[in-house]
ROPA-879648 format. One record per residue: residue number from 1; x, y, z of N, C-alpha, C in turn. Coordinates in steps of 0.05 Angstrom, whole numbers. Layout:
// residues N
  guse    n_px    n_py    n_pz   ca_px   ca_py   ca_pz    c_px    c_py    c_pz
   NUM       X       Y       Z       X       Y       Z       X       Y       Z
...
This chain:
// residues 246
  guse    n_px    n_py    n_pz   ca_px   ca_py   ca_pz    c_px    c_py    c_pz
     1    1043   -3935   -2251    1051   -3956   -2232    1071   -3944   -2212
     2    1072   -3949   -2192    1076   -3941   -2159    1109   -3949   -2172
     3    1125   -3928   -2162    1166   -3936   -2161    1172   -3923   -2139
     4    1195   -3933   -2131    1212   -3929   -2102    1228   -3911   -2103
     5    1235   -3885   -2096    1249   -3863   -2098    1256   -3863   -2069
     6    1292   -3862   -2074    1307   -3862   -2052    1301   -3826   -2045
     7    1296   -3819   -2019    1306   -3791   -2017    1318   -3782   -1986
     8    1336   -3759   -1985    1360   -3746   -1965    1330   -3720   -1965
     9    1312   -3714   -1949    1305   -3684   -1940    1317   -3678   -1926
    10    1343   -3669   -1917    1351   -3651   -1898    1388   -3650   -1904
    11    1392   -3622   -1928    1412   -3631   -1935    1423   -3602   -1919
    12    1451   -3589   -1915    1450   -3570   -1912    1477   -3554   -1933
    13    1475   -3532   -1942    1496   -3529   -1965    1512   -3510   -1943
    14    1538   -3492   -1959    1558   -3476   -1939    1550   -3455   -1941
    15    1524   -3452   -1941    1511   -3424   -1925    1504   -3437   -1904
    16    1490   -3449   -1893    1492   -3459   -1861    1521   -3453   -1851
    17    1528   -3436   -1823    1540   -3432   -1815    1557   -3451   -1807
    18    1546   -3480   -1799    1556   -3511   -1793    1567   -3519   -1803
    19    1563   -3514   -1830    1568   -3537   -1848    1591   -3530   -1866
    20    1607   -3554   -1876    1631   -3548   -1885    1627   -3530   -1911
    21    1649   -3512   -1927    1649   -3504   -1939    1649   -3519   -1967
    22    1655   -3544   -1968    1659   -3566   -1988    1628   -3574   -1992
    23    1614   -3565   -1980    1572   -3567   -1985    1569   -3549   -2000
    24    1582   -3548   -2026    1569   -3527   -2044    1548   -3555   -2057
    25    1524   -3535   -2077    1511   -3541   -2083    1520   -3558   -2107
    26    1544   -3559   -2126    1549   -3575   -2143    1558   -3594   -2121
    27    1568   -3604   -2106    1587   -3617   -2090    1561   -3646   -2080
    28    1540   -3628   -2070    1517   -3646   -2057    1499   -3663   -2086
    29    1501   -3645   -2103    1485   -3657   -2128    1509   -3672   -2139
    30    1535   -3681   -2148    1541   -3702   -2149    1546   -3728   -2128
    31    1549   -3710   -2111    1550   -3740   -2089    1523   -3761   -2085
    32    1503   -3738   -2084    1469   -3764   -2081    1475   -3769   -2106
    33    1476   -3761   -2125    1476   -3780   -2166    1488   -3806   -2160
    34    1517   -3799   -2139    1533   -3824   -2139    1516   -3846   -2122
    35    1515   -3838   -2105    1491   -3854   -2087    1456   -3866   -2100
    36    1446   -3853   -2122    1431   -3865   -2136    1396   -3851   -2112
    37    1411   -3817   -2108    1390   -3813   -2084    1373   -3798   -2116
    38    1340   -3796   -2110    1326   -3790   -2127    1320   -3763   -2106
    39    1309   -3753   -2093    1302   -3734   -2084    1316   -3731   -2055
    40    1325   -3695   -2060    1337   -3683   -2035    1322   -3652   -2024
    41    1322   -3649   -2011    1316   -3622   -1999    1345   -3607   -1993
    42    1348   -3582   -1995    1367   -3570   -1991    1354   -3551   -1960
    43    1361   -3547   -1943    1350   -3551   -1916    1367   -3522   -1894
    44    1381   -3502   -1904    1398   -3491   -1889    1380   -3475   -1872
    45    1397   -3476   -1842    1388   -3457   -1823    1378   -3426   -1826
    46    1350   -3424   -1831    1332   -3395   -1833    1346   -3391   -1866
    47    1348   -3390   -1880    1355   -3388   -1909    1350   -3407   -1930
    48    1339   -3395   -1953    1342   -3416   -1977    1352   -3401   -2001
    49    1372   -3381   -1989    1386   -3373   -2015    1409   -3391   -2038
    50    1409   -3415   -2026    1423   -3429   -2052    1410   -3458   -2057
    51    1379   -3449   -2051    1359   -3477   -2064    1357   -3478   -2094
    52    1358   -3445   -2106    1356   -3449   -2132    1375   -3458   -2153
    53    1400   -3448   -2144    1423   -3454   -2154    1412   -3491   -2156
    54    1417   -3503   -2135    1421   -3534   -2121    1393   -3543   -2139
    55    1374   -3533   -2145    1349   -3550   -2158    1352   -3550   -2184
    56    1366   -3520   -2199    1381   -3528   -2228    1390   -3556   -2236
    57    1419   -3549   -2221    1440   -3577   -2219    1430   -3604   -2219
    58    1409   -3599   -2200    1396   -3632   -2199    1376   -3640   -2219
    59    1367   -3623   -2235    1351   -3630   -2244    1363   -3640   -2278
    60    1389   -3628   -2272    1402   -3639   -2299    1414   -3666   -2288
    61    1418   -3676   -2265    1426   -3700   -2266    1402   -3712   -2251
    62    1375   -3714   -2266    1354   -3722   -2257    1346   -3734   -2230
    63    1352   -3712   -2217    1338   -3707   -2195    1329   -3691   -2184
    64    1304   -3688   -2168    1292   -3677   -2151    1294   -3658   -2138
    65    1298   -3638   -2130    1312   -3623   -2106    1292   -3601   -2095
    66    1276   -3610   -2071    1248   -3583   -2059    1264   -3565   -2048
    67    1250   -3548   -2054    1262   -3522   -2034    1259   -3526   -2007
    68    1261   -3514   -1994    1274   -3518   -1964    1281   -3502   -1947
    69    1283   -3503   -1922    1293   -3490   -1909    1291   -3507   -1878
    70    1312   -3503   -1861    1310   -3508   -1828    1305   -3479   -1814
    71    1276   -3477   -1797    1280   -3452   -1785    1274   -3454   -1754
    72    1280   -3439   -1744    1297   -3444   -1719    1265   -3431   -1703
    73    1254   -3439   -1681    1227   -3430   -1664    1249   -3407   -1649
    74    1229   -3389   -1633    1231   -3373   -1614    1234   -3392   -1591
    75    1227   -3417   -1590    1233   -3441   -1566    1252   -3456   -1575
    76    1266   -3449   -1593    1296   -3467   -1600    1285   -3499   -1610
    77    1271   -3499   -1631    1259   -3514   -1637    1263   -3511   -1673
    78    1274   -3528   -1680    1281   -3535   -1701    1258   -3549   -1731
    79    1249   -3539   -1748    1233   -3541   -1762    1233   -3543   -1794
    80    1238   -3571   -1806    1245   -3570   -1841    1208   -3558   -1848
    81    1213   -3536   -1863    1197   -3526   -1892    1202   -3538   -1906
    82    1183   -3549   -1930    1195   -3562   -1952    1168   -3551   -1967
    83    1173   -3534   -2000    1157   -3522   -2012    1159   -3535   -2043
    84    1145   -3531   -2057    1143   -3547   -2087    1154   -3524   -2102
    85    1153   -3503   -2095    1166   -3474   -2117    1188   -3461   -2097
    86    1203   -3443   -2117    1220   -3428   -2103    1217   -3408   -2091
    87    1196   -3399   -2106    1175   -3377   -2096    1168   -3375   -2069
    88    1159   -3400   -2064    1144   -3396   -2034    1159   -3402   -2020
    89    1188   -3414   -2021    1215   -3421   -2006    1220   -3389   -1995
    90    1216   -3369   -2020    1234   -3340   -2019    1214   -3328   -2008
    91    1184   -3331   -2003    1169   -3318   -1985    1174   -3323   -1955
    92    1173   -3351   -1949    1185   -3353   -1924    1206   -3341   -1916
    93    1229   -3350   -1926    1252   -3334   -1925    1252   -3310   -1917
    94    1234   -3290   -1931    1225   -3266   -1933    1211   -3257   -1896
    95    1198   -3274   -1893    1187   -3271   -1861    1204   -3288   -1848
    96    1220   -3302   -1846    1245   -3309   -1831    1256   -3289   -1818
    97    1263   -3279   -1851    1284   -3249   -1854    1279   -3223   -1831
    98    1252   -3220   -1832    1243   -3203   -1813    1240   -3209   -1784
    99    1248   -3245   -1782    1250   -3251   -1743    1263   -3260   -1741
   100    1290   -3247   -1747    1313   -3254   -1740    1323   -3248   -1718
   101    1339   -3260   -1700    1355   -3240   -1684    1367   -3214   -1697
   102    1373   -3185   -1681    1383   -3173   -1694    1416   -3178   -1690
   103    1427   -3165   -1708    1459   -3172   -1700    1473   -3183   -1738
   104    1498   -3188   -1734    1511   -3201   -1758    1521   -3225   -1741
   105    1526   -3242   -1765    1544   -3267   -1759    1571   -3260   -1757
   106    1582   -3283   -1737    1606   -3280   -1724    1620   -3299   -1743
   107    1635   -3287   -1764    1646   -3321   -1774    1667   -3331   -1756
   108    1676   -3318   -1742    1693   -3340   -1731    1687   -3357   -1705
   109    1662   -3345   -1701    1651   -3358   -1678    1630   -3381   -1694
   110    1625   -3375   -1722    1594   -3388   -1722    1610   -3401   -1757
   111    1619   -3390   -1762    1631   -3402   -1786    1610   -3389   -1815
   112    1628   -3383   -1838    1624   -3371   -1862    1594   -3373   -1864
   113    1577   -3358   -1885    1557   -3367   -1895    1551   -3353   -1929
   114    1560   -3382   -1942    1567   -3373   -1968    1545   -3383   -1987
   115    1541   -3360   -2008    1532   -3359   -2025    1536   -3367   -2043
   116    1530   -3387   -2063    1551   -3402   -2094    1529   -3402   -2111
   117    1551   -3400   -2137    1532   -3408   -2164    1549   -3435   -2168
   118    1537   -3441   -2190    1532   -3468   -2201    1556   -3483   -2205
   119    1588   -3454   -2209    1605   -3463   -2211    1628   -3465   -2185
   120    1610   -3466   -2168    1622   -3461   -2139    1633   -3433   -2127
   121    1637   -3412   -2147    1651   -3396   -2147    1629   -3365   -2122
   122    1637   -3365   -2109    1627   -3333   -2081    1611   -3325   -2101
   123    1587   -3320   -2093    1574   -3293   -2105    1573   -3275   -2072
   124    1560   -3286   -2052    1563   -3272   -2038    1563   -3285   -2004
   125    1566   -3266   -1988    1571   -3278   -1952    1544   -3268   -1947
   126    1529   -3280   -1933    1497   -3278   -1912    1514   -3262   -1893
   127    1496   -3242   -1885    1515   -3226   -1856    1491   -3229   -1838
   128    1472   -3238   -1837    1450   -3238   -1814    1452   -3268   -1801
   129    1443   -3266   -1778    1454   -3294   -1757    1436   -3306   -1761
   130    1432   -3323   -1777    1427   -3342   -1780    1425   -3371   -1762
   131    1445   -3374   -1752    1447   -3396   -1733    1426   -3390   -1711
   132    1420   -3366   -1708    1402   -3351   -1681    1376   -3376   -1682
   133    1362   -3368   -1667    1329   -3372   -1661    1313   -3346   -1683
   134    1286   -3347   -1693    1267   -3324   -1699    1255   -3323   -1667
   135    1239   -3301   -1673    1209   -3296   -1654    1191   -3308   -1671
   136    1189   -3330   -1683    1172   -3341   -1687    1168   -3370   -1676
   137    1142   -3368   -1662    1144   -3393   -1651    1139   -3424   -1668
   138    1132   -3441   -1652    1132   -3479   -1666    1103   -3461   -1688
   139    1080   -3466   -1672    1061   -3463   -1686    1058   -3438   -1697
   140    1059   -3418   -1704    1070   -3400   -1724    1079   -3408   -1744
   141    1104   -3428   -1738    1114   -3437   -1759    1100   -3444   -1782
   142    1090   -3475   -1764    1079   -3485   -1780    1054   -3483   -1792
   143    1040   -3461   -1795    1021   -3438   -1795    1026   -3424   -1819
   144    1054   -3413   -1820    1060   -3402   -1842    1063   -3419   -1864
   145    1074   -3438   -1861    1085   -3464   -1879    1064   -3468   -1893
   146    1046   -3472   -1880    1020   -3484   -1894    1009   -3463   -1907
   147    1001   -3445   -1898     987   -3420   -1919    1009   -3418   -1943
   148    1035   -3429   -1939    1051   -3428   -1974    1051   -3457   -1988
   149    1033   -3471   -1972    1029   -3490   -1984    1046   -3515   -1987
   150    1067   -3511   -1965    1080   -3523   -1962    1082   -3538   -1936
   151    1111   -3562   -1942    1104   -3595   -1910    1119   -3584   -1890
   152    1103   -3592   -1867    1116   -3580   -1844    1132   -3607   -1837
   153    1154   -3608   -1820    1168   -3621   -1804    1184   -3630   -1778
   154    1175   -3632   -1760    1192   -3631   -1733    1223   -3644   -1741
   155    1229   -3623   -1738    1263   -3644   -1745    1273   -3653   -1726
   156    1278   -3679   -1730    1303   -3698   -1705    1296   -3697   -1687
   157    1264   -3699   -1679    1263   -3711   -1655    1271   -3725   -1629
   158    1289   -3742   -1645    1303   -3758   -1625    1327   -3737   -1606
   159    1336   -3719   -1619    1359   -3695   -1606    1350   -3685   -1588
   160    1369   -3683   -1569    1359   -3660   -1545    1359   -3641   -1552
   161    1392   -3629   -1568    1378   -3603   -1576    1362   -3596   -1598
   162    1352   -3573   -1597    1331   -3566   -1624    1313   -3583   -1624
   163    1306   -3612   -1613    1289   -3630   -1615    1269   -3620   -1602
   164    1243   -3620   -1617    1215   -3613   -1602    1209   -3617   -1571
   165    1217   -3647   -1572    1210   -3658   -1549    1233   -3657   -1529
   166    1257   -3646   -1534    1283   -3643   -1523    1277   -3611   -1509
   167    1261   -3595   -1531    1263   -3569   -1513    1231   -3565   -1507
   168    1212   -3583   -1511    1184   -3573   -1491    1172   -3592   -1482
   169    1181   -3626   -1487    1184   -3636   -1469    1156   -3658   -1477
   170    1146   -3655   -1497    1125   -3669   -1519    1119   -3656   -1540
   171    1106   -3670   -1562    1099   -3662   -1582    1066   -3657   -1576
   172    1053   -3636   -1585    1030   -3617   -1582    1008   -3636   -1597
   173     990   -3658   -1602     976   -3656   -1621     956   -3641   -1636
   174     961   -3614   -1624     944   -3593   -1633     971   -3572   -1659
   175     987   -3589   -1657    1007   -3570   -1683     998   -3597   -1705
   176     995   -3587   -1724     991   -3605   -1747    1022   -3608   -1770
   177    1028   -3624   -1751    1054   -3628   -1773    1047   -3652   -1788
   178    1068   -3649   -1819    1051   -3662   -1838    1074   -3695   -1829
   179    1096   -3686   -1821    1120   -3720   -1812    1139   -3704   -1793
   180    1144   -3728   -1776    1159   -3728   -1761    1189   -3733   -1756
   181    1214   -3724   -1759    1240   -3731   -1778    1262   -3743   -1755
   182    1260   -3771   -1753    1285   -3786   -1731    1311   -3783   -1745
   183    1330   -3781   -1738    1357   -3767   -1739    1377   -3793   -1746
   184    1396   -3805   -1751    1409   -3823   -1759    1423   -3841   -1740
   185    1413   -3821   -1708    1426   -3841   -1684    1410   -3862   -1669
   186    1383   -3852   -1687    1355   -3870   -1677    1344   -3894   -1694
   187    1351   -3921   -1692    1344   -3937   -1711    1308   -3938   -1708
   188    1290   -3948   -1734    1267   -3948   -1737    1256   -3969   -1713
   189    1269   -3986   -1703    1258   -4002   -1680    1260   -3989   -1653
   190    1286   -3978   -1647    1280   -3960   -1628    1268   -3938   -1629
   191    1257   -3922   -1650    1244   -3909   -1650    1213   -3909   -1646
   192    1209   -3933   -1656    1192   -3949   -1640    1178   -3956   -1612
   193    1191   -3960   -1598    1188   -3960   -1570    1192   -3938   -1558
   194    1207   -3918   -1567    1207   -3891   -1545    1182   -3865   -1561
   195    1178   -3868   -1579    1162   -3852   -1593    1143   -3864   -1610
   196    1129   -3884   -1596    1101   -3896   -1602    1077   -3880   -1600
   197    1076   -3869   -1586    1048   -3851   -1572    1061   -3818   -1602
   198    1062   -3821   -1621    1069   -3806   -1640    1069   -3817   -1668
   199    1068   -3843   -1670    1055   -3859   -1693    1037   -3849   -1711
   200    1016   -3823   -1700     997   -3811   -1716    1005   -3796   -1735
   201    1024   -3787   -1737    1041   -3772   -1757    1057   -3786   -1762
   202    1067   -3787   -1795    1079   -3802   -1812    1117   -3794   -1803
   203    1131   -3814   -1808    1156   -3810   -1794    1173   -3814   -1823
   204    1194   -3795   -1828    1218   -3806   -1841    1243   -3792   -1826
   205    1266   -3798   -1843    1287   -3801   -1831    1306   -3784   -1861
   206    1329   -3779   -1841    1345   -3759   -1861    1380   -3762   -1852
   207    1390   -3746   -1871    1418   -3754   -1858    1430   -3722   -1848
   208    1415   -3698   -1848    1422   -3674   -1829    1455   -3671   -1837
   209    1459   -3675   -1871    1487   -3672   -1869    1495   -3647   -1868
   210    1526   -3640   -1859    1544   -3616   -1854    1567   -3619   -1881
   211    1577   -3647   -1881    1593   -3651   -1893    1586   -3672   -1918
   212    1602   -3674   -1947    1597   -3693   -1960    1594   -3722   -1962
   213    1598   -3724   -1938    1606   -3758   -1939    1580   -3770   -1921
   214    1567   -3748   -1903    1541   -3747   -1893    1527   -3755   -1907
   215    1530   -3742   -1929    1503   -3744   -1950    1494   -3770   -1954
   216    1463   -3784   -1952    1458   -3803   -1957    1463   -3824   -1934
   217    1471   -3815   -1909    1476   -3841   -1896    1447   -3851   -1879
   218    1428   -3830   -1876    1402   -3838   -1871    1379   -3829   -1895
   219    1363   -3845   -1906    1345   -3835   -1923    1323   -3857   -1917
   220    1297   -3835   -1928    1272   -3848   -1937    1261   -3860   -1959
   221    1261   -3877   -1965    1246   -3897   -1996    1212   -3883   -1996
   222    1206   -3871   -2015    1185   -3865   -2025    1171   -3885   -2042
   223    1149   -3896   -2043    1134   -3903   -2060    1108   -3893   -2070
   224    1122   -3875   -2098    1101   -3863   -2112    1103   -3859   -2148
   225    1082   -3845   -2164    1080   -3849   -2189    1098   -3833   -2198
   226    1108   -3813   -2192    1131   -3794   -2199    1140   -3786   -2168
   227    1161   -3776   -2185    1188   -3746   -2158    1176   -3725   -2166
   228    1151   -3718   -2149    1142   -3685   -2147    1140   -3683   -2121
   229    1136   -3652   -2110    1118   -3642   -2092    1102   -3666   -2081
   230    1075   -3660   -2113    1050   -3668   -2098    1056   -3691   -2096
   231    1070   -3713   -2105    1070   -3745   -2100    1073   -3742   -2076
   232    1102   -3733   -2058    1112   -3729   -2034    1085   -3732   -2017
   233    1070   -3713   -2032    1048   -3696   -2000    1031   -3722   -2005
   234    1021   -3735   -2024    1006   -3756   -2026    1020   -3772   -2006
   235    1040   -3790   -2009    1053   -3810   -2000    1046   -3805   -1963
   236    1054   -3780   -1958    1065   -3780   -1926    1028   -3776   -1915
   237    1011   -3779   -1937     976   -3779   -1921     973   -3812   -1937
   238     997   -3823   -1946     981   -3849   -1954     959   -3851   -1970
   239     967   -3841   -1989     940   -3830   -2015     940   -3857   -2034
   240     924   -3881   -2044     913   -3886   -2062     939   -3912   -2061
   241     951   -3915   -2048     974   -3939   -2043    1003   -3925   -2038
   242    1007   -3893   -2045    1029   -3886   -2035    1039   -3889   -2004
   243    1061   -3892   -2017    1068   -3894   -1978    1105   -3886   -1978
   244    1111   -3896   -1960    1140   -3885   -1949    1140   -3902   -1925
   245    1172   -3910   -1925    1189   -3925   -1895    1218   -3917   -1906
   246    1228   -3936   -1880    1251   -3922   -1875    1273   -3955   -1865
């Protein structure tokens, strides 16, 4: 029988250069428990080195947690991966890795990018810039995504920056993205009226947090038979009564 699973896809931990250092991965898995979120994506800029840590944790306080990643287009175009294994999180990663800008991160320009285990404690600092753009472009992207078998996503559409339609000025219907992700400053009725002609792809919403208190302030209600992967990918093609709003 069909149940409602609250979920946050777009979380970011303090390896994103953005994001506060108090986004460790224990830090975000108790705060959604407190909130009663069932599924999160851990979401950091070109990296998913602390998805695994973060899908442990959650799974002992029964929840959810896909691997993830935000990766950045060669057009400044912003893009959630979301994979069912870690595996294919760390393959991406892996070709990320290789279109990167070259260069190190500036922490004091771009801010820390930390590595944690379970008990918050440094294992290690990311030294590649991350915050950059790849040479990889939108559709590339989401090209690769799919051959790992994993959901593509335009993130935050509604943003100028990084927003698809903020930096090319429409969305392509020749990129096959699997949802479309409105940002927390765009309610579902106005989203409505300015991004109607995009209705063909399934829309949720996220809360793009930096900080803990972010967490959870925009989410999507799932309705499906379990918190997997495959339910997810069912739901967002409307498989058999699954569905999703916001």
């Amino acid at each position: 029988m069909p149940v409602e699973f609250i979920a946050d896809l777009h979380l970011h931990t303090c390896l994103s250069p953005c994001a506060e250092l108090s986004m460790t991965p224990k830090g975000i898995v108790e705060k959604a428990s407190s909130l009663g979120i069932n599924i999160l994506a851990v979401c950091d800029h070109n990296s998913a080195e602390n998805v695994a840590v973060t899908r442990d944790l959650a799974r002992k306080k029964g929840i959810f947690a896909v691997a993830g990643m935000e990766i950045c287009s060669a057009e400044e175009v912003h893009l959630l991966s979301l994979f069912d294994t870690i595996e294919e999180a760390f393959k991406m990663q892996e070709i990320v890795y290789e279109h990167l800008q070259p260069g190190a991160n500036d922490e004091n320009a771009f801010g820390m990018q930390v590595v944690v285990n379970a008990g918050d404690e440094v294992l290690d600092f990311n030294k590649r810039l991350l915050i950059g753009a790849t040479s990889l472009s939108v559709d590339r992207i989401v090209e690769l995504i799919h051959s790992l078998n994993g959901i593509a996503v335009a993130s935050h559409i509604d943003r100028e920056a990084f927003g698809i339609i903020g930096q090319l000025g429409f969305i392509s219907p020749e990129i096959p993205f699997d949802a479309l992700e409105i940002s927390g400053r765009t309610s579902f009725d106005q989203a409505l009226l300015q991004y109607e002609a995009y209705r063909q792809t399934p829309w949720i919403t996220s809360s793009d947090a930096h900080l803990l208190e972010e967490i959870g302030r925009r989410t999507t209600r799932f309705v499906m038979n379990h918190a997997t992967f495959e339910e997810l990918s069912l739901a967002l093609r409307g498989i058999d009564g699954r569905r999703l709003y916001f």
